[in-house]
ZADOTOR-351239 format. One record per residue (C-alpha): residue number from 1; residue in one letter; x, y, z. Coordinates in nm, 3 decimals, decimal comma. Example, Ala and Ser with C-alpha at 12.3 -4.5 7.8 and 13.67 -1.06 7.14 Angstrom:
<pts>
<n: 1 | res: A | u: 1,230 | v: -0,450 | w: 0,780>
<n: 2 | res: S | u: 1,367 | v: -0,106 | w: 0,714>
</pts>
This chain:
<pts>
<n: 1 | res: X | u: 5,279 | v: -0,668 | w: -4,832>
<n: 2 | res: X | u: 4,921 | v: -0,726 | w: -4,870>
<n: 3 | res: X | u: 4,639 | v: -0,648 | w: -5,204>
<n: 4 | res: X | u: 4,306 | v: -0,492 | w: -5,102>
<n: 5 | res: X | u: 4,075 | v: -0,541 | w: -5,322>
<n: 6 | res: X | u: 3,725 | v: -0,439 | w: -5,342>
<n: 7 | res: X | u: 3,410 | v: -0,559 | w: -5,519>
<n: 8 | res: X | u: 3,169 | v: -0,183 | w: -5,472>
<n: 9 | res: X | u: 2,858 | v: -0,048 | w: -5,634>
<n: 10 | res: X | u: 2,985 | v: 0,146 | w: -5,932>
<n: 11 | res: X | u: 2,797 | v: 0,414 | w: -5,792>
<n: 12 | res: X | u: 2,973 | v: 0,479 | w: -5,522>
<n: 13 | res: X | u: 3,342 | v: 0,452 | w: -5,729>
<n: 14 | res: X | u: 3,436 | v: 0,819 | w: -5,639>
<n: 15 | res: X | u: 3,328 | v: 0,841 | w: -5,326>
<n: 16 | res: X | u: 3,571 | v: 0,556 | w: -5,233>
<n: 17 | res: X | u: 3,867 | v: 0,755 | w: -5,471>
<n: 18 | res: X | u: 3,809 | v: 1,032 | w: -5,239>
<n: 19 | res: X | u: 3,833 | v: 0,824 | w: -4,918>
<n: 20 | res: X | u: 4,126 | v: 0,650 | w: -5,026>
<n: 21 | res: X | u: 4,315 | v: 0,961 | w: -5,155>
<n: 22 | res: X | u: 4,198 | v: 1,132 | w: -4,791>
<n: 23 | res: X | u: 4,406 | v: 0,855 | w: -4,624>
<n: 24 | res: X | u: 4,702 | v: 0,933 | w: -4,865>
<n: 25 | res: X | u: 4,638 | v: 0,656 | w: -5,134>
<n: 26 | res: X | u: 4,647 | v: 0,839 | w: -5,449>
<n: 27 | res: X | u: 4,705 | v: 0,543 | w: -5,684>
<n: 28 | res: X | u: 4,504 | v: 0,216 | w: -5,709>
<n: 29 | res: X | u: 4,338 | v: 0,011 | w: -6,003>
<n: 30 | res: X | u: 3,981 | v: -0,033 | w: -6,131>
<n: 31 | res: X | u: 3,782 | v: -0,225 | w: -6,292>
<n: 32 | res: X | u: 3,429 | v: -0,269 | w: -6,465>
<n: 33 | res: X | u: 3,303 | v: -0,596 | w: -6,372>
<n: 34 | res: X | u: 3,009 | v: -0,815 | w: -6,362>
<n: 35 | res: X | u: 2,860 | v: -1,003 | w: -6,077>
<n: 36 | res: X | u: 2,632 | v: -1,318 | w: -6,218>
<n: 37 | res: X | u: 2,457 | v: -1,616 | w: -6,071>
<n: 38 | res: X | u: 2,195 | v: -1,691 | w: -5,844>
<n: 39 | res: X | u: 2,058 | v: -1,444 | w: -5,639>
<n: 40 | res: X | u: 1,785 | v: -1,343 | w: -5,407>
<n: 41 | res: X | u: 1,540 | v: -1,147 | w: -5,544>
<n: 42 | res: X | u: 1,522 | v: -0,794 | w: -5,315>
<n: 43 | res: X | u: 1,140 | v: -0,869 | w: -5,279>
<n: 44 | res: X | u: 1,091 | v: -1,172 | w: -5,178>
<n: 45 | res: X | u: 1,303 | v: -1,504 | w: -5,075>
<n: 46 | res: X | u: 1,331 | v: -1,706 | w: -5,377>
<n: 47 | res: X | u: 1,627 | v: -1,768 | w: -5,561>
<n: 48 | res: X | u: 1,660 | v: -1,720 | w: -5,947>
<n: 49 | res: X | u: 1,933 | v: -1,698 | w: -6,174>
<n: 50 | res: X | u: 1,996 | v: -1,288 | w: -6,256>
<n: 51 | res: X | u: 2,108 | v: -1,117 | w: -6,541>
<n: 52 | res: X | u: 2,506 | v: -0,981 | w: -6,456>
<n: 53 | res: X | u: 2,511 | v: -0,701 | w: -6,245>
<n: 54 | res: X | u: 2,780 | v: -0,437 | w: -6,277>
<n: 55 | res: X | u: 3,031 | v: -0,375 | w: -6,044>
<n: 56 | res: X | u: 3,344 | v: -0,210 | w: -5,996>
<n: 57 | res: X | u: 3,642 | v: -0,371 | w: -5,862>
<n: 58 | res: X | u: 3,946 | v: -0,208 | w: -5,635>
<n: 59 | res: X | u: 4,247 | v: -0,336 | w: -5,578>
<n: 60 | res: X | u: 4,517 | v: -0,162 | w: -5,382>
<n: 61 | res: X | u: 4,895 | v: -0,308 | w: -5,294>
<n: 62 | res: X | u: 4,991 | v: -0,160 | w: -4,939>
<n: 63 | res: X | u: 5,229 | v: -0,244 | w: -4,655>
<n: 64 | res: X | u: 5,098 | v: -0,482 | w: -4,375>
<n: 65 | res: X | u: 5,010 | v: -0,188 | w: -4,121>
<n: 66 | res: X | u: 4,837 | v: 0,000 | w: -4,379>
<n: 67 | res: X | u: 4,543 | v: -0,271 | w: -4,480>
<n: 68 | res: X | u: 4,310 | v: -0,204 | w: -4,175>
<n: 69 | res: X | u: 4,281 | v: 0,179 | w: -4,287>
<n: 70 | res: X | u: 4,214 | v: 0,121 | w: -4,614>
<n: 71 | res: X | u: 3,965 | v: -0,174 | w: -4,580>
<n: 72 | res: X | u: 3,775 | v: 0,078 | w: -4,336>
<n: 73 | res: X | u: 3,762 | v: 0,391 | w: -4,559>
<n: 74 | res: X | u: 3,611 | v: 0,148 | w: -4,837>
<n: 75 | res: X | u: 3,349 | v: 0,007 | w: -4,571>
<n: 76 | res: X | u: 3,261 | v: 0,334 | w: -4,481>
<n: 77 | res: X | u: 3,208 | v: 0,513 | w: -4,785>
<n: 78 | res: X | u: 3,085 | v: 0,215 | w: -5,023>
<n: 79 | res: X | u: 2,805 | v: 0,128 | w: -4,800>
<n: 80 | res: X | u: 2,443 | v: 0,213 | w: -4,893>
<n: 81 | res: X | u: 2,289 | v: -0,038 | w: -4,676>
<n: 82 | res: X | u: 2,115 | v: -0,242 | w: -4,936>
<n: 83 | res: X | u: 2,175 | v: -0,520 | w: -5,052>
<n: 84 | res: X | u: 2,461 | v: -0,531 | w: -5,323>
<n: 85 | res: X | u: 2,670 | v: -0,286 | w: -5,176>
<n: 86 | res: X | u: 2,977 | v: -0,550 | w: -5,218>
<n: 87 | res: X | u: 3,273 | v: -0,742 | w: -5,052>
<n: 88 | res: X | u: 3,593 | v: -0,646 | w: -4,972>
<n: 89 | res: X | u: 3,952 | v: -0,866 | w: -4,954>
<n: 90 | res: X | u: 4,269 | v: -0,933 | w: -4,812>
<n: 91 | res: X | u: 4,548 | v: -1,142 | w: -4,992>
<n: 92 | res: X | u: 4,878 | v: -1,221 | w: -4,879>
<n: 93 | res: X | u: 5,140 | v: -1,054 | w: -5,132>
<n: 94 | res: X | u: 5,451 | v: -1,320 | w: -5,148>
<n: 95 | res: X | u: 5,627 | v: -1,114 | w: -5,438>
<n: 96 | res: X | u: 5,676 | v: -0,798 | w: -5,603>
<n: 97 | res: X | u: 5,914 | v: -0,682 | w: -5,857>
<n: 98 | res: X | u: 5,882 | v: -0,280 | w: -6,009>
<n: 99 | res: X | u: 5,960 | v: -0,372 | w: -6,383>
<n: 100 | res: X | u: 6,185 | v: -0,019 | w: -6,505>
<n: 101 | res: X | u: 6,362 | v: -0,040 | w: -6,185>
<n: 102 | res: X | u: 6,373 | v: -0,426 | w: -6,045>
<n: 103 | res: X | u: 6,327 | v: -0,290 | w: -5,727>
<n: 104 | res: X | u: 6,124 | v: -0,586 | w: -5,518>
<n: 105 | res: X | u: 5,925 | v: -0,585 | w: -5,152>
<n: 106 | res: X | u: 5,786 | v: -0,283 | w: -5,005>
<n: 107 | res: X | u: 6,049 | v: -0,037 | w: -5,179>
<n: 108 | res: X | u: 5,844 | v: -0,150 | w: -5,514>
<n: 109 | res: X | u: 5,550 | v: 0,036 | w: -5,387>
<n: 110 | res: X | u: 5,685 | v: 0,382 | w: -5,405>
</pts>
């Protein structure tokens, strides 16, 4: 099993939703959160230390075929082209357990 999980423009939130329910991914978590420390200014090269910008985070449990899918629907309809438009991960997911029914692995997930 594997955790996608997506750092996006909050902008572009539902536009993702949409791709992700278009592949058949219906159910996934967000979250509001804030991207600080040093970054280039758009207009020029030098660095300087930014007030936090706000993000929203993904993050998506699948089976090991399904990650290249859903890493490409988020590429595809999170991207602006500017700068900011975010990052996007793959973990390794050793263990899950479903909590009302104990089920663990991949049978967790439905």
């Amino acid at each position: 099993m594997l955790k996608v999980e997506g750092i996006i423009r909050s902008s572009k939130l539902y536009e993702v939703q949409a791709a992700l329910v278009k592949l058949g991914i219906p159910t996934f978590s967000t979250y509001e959160v804030k991207i600080g420390g040093i970054h280039k200014i758009h207009s020029g090269w030098r660095n300087r230390t930014s007030d936090f910008i706000p993000k929203s985070k993904i993050e998506i449990l699948c089976n090991d075929g399904e990650h290249e899918k859903i890493v490409d629907a988020i590429l595809e309809s999170a991207k602006t082209g500017d700068k900011g438009d975010g990052i996007v991960f793959v973990y390794q997911v050793d263990k899950l357990v479903k909590i009302k029914t104990g089920e663990t692995g991949e049978s967790a997930l439905k």
